[in-house]
C-alpha positions as a Python dict, from the first residue, in 0.01 Angstrom:
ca = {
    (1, 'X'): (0, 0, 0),
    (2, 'X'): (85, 20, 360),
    (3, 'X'): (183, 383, 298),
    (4, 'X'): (-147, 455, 158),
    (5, 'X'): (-326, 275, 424),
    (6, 'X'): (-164, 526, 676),
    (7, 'X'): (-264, 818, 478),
    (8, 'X'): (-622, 714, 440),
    (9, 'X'): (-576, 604, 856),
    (10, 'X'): (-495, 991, 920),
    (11, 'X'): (-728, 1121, 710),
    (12, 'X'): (-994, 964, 860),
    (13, 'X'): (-852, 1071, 1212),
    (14, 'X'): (-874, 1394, 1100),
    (15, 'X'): (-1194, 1400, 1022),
    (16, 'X'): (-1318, 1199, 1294),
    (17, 'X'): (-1146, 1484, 1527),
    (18, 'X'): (-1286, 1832, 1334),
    (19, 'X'): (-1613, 1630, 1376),
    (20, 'X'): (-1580, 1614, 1763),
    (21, 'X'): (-1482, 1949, 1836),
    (22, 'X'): (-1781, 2078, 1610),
    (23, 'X'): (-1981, 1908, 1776),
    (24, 'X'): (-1867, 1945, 2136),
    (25, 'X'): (-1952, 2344, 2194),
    (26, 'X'): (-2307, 2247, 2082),
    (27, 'X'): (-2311, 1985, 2306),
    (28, 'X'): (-2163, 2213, 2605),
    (29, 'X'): (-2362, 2499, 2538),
    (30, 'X'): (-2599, 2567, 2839),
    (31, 'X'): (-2962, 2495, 2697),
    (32, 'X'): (-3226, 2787, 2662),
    (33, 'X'): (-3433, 2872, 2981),
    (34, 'X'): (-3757, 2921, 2911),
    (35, 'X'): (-3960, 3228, 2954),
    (36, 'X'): (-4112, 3304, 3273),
    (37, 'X'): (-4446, 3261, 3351),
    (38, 'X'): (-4715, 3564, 3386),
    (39, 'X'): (-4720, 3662, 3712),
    (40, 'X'): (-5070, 3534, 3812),
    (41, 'X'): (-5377, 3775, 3730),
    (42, 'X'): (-5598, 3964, 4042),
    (43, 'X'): (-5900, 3788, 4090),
    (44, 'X'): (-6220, 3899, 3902),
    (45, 'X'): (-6406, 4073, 4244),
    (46, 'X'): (-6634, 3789, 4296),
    (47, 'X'): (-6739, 3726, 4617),
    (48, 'X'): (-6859, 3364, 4621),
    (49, 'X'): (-6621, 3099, 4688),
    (50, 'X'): (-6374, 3344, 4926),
    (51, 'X'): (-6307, 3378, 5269),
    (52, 'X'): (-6392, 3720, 5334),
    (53, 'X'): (-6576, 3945, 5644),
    (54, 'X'): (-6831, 4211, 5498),
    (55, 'X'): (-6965, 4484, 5746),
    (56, 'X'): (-7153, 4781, 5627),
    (57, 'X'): (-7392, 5093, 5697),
    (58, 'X'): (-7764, 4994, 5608),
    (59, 'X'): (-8018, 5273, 5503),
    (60, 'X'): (-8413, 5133, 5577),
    (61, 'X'): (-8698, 5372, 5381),
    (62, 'X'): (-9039, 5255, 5584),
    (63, 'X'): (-9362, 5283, 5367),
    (64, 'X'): (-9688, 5336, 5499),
    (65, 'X'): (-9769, 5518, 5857),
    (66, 'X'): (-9530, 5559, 6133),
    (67, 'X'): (-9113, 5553, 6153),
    (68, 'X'): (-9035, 5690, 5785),
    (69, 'X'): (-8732, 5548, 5800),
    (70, 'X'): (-8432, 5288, 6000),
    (71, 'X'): (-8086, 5288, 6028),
    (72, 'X'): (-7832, 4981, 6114),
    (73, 'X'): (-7599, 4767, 6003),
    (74, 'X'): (-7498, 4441, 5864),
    (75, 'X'): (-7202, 4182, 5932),
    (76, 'X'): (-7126, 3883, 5703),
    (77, 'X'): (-6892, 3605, 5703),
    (78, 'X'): (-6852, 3354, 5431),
    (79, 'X'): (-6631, 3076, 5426),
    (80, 'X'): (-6560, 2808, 5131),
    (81, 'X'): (-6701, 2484, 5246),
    (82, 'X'): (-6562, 2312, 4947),
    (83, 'X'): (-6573, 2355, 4562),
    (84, 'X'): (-6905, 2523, 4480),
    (85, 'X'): (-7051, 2572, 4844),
    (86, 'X'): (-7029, 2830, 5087),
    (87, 'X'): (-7110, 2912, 5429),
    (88, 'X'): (-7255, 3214, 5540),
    (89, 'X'): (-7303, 3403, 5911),
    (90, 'X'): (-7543, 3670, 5846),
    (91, 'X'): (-7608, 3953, 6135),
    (92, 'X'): (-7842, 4273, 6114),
    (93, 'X'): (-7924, 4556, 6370),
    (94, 'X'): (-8108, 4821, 6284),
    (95, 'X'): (-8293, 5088, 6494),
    (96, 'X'): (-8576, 5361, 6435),
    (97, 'X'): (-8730, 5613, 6661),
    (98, 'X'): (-9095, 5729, 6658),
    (99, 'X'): (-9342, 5912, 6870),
    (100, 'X'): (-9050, 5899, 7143),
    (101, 'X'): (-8970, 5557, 7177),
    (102, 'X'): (-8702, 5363, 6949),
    (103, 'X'): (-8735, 5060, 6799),
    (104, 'X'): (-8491, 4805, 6731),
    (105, 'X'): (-8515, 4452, 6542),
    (106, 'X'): (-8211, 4240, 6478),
    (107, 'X'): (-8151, 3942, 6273),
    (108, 'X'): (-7891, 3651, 6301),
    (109, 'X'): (-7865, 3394, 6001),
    (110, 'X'): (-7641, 3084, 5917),
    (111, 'X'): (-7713, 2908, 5574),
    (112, 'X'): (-7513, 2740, 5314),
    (113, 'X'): (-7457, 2889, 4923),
    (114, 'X'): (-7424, 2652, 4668),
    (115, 'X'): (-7294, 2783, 4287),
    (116, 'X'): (-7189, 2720, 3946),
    (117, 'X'): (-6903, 2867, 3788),
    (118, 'X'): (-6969, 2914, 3443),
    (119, 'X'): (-6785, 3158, 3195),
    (120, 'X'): (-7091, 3396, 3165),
    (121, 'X'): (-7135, 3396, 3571),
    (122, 'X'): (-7234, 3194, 3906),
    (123, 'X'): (-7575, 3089, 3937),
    (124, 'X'): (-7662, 3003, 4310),
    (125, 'X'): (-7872, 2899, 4539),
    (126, 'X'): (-7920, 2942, 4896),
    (127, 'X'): (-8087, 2825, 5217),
    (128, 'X'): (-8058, 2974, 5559),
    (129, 'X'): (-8185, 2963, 5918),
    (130, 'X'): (-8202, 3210, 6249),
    (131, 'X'): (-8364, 3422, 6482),
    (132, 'X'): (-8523, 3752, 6477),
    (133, 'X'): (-8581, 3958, 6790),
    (134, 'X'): (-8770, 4277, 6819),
    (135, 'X'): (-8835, 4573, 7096),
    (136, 'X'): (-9000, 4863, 7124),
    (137, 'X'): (-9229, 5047, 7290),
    (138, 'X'): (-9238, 4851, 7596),
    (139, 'X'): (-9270, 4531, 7379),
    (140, 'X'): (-9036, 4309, 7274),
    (141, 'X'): (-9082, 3974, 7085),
    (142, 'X'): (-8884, 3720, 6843),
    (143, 'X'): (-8921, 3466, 6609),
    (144, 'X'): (-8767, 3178, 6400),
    (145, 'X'): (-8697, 3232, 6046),
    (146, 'X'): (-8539, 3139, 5687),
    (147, 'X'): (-8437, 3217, 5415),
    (148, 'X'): (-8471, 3090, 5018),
    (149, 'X'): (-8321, 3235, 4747),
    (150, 'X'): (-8163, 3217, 4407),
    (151, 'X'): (-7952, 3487, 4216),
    (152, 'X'): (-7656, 3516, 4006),
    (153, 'X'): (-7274, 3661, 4019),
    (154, 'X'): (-7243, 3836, 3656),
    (155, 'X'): (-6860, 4028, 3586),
    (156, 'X'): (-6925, 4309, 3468),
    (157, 'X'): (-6520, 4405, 3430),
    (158, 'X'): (-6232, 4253, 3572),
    (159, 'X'): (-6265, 4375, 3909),
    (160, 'X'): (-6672, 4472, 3930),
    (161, 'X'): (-6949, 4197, 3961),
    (162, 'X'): (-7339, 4241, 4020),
    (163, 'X'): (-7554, 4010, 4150),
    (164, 'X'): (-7945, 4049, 4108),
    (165, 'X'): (-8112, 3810, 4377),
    (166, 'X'): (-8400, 3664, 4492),
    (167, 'X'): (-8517, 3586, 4818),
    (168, 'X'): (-8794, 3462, 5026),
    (169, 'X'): (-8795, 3505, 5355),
    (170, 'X'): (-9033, 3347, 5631),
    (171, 'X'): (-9072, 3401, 6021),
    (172, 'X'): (-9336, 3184, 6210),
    (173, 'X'): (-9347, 3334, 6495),
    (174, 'X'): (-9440, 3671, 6347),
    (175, 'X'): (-9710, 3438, 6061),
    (176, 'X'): (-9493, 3685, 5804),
    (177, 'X'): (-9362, 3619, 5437),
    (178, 'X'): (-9112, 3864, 5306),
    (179, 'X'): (-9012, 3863, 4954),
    (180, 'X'): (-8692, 4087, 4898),
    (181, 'X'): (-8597, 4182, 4533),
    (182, 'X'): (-8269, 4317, 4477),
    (183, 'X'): (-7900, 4384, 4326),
    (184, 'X'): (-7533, 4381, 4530),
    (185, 'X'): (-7245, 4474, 4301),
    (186, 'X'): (-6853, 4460, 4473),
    (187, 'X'): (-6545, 4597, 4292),
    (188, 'X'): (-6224, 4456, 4384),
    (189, 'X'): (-5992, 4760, 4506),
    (190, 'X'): (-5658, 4514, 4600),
    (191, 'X'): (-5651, 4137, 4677),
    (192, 'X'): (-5720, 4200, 5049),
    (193, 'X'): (-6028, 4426, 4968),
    (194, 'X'): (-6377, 4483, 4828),
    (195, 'X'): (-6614, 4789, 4823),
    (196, 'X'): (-6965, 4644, 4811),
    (197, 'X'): (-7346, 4834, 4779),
    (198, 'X'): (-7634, 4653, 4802),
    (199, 'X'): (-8027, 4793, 4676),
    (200, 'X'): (-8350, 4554, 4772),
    (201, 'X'): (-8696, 4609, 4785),
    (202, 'X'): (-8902, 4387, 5098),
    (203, 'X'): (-9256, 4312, 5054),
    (204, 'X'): (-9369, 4198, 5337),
    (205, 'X'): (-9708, 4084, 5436),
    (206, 'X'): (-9925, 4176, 5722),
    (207, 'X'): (-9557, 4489, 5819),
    (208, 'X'): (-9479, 4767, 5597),
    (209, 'X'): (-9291, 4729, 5297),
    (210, 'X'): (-8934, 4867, 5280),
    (211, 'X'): (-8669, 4949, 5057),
    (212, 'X'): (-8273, 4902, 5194),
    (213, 'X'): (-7980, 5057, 5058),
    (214, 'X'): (-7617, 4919, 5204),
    (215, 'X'): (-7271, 5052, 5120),
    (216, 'X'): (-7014, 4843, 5275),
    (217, 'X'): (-6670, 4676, 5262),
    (218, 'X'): (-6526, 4323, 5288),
    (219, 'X'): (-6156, 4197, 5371),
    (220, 'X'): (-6092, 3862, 5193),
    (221, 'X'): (-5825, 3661, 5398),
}
């Protein structure tokens, strides 16, 4: 009996042993690592809610009589204020030359831009404030003004947007309304870098009407 007992005693041993080293390789062998994220995607060439500096070359066709036509150019600055809201620096110079004199106006804005981000685009809306000045001619004057408008960031591809826009534009001193009716679009050439264009049309009341075409580009940082 005692015999048998010790049998059954190194059987079980055995077993108990073949169990543990099966089991111990399992046990030792260094777990799986799991797959590496994607590396993270460029951004969709959007301009609203990024740091960026804009300058660019601005084109001015004049209706009616007088200077045909204007040429300048335009600086921007936007900043993210938070999520959904922007501020904005806005400054224009632009000059024309008629019946030998030149005339210059320039504009300097800062406003606020507030957004949705929703998967088809970014509504916004925006307010801003400044000052215009204008010579010329022996004259020179200037005026306060802002600016109202609405528009909307569409993607067009993964680095292009457009953005048809809206804006009103009032200066008191000058007892003119200017409504401005246009499209920017901005591709997305690296991270750092944007190419933007810009077409509006300006009615303007009691001043000639004007259309404006900008080619530019901004440096997001």
């Amino acid at each position: 009996m005692k015999q048998n007992t010790n049998i059954k005693t190194l059987i079980f041993a055995a077993a108990v042993s073949l169990g543990a080293v099966s089991v111990a390789p399992a046990q030792s062998a260094p777990a799986m690592a799991p797959a590496p994220s994607p590396a993270p995607t460029e951004p969709l060439g959007g301009l609203l809610g990024s740091r960026y500096t804009e300058i660019g070359y601005n084109y001015i066709d004049l209706t009616g009589p007088g200077p045909k036509d204007a040429n300048g150019f335009a600086v921007a600055f936007n900043q993210p204020l938070r999520s959904n809201l922007d501020l904005t620096l806005d400054y224009d110079w632009a000059r024309t030359h008629y019946a030998g004199d030149h005339f210059t106006q320039q504009d300097a804005e800062i406003g606020a831009t507030a957004y949705s981000s929703l998967t088809w685009g970014r509504p916004f809306a925006l307010a801003a404030v400044g000052w215009e000045w204008g010579r010329g001619g022996g004259i020179s004057d200037d005026s306060f003004r802002y600016k109202l408008g609405v528009g909307t960031e569409i993607p067009v591809a993964r680095p292009v947007v457009i953005t048809p826009f809206v804006n009103f534009v009032r200066e008191t001193g000058f007892n003119d309304n200017e409504v401005d009716f246009g499209v920017k679009a901005a591709y997305r050439v690296t991270k750092d870098w944007s190419v933007t264009a810009r077409v509006q049309y300006d009615a303007v009341s009691h001043a000639k009407d004007a259309a404006e075409y900008m080619l530019g580009v901004a440096y997001h940082f």
